[in-house]
TIGU-542766 format. One line per field, with one value per residue (C-alpha): x, y, z. Coordinates in nm, 4 decimals. Layout:
px: c(X  ...)
py: c(Y  ...)
pz: c(Z  ...)
This chain:
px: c(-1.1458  -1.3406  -1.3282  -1.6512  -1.6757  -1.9364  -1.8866  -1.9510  -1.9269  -1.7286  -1.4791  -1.3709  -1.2533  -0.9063  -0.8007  -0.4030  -0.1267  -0.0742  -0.4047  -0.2575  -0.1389  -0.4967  -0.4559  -0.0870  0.0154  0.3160  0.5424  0.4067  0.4880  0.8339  0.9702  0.8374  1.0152  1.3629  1.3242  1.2677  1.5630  1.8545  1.7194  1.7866  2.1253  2.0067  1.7115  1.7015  1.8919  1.6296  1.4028  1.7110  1.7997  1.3918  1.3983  1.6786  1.5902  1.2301  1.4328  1.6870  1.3121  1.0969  1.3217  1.4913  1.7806  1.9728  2.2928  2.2390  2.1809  2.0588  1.8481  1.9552  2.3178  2.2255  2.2842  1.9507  1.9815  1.9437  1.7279  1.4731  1.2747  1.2270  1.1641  0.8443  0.7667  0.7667  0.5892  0.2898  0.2284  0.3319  0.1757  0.5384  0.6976  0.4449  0.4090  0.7884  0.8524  0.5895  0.6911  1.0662  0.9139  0.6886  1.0270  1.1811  0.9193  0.8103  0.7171  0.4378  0.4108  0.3450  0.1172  -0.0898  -0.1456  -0.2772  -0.5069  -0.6383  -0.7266  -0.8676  -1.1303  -1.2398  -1.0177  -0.9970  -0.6553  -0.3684  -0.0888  0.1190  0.4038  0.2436  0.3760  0.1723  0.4258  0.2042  -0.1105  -0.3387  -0.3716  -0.6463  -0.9529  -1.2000  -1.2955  -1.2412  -1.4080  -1.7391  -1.7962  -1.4353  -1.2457  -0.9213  -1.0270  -1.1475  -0.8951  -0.6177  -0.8674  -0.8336  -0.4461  -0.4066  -0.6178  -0.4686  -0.1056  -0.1014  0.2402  0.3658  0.4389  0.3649  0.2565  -0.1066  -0.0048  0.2220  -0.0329  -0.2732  -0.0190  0.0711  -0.3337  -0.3635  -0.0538  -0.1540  -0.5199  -0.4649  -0.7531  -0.8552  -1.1445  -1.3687  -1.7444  -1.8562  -2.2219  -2.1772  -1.9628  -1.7433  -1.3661  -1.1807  -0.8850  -0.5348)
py: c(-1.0791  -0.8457  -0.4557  -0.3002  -0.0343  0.2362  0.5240  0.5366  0.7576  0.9575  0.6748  0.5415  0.1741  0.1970  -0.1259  -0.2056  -0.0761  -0.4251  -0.4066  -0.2433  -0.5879  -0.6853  -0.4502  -0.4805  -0.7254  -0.9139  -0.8108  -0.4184  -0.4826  -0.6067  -0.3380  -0.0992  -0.2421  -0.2865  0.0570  0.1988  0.0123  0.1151  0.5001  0.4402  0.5574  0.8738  0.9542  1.2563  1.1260  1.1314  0.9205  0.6787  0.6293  0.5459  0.2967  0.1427  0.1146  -0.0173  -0.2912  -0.3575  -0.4531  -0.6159  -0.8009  -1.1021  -1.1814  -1.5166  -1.4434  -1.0557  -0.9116  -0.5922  -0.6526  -0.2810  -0.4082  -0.6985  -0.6324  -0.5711  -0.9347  -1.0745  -0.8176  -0.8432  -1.1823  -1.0991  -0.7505  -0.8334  -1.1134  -0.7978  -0.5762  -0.8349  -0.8620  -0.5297  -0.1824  -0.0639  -0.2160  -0.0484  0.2895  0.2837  0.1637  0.4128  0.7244  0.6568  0.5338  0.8724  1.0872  0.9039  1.0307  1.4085  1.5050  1.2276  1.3110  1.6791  1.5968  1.3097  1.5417  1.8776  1.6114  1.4717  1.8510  1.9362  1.6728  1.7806  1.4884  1.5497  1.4673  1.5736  1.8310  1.7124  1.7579  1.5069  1.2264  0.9179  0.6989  0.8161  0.7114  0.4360  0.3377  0.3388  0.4805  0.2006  0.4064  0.6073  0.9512  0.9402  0.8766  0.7770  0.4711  0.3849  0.3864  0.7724  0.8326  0.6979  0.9239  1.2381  1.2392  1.1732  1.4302  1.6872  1.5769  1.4601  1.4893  1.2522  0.9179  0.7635  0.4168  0.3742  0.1494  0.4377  0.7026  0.4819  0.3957  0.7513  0.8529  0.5407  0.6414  1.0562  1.0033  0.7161  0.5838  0.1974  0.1041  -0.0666  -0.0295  0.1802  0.0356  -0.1621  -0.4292  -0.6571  -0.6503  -0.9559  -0.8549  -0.9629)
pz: c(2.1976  1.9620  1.9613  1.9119  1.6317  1.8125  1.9894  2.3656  2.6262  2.3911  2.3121  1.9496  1.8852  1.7660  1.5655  1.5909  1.3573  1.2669  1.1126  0.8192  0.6947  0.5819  0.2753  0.2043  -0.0510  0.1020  -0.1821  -0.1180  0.2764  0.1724  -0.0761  0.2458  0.4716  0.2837  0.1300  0.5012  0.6755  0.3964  0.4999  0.8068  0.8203  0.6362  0.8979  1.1204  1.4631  1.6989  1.4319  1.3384  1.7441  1.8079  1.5199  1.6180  2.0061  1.8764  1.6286  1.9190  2.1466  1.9319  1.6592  1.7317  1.4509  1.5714  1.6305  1.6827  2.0797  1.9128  1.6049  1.4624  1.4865  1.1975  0.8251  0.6012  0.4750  0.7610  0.9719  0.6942  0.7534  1.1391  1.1003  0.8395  1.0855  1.4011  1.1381  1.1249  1.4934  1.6877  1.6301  1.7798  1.4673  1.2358  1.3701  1.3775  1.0032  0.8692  1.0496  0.8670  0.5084  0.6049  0.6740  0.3469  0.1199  0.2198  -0.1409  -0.1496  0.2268  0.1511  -0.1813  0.0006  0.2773  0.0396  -0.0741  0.2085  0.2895  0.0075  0.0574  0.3977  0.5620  0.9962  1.0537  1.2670  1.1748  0.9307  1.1629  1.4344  1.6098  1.5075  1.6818  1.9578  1.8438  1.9918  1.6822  1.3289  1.3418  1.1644  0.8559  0.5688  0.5860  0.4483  0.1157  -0.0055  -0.0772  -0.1795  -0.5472  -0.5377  -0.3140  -0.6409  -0.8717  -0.6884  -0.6454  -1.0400  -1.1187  -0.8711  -0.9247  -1.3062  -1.3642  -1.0827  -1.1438  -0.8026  -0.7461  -0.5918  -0.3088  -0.1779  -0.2251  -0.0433  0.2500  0.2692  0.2818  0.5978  0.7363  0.7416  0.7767  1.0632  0.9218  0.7809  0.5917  0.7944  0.7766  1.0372  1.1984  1.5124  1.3244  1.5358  1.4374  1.4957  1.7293  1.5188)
């Protein structure tokens, strides 16, 4: 099955969270994904209870009933394996490494803005979300898009892959090219 990239009859082509993994380096995807589940504990309680009821559906951890219940060690290896394959698992994983970085959240997102970017309130629910839009607003890439937030934040020391999963994550957009190109579905 293949999702068509054009608008019609007002309708846009989403492409699956789990698209993200095309332009995540497996170690990248990794340190996320640990990072994310030692916060866990620390995230807001409606957040932390979603997670967990997301892990406890889509992760299976032999010898666990509940997947959230496992230690890191061991919840690790099926949770990247869940991560690769179901937008739940993504959307879910990003909205907590989102909620575990709100500096780079809030600097990411005065960038975005500053460069025109349509997005939704900082504050939204992309949990929700059917899922990426196909492209990068016009005229950017993720090089610029590394340019831009060293010059406007010089003093930071951020790493570009989180500045660029922050600007996916924020922007809910990929870069795919926009002109009636066929996208592979998974």
């Amino acid at each position: 099955m293949a999702i068509n990239n054009t608008e019609r009859n007002n309708e846009i082509a989403f492409l699956p969270f789990y698209a993200i993994n095309k332009y995540i380096r497996d170690e990248y995807r990794l340190s996320v994904i640990r990072s994310t589940i030692q916060a866990i504990p620390d995230l807001p309680a409606g957040l932390r209870s979603t997670i967990e009821r997301i892990i406890r559906q889509s992760v299976n951890v032999p010898g666990f009933r509940n997947g959230a219940k496992a230690p890191s060690g061991l919840l690790i290896k099926p949770l990247v394996s869940a991560f690769e394959k179901k937008s739940v698992v993504v959307a879910a994983i990003l909205t907590a490494w989102v909620e575990i970085h709100t500096g780079l959240r809030d600097q990411v997102f005065s960038l975005l803005k500053a460069r025109n970017w349509d997005m939704h309130p900082i504050d939204a629910d992309r949990m929700n979300l059917p899922g990426f839009i196909p492209n990068l607003t016009a005229g950017e890439n993720f090089e610029s898009l590394t340019q831009a937030f060293i010059e406007m934040f010089p003093d930071e020391k951020v790493e570009s892959d989180d500045v660029l999963l922050m600007s996916v994550w924020l922007s809910g957009r990929l870069p795919y090219k926009t002109a009636d190109e066929t996208i592979p579905e998974g």
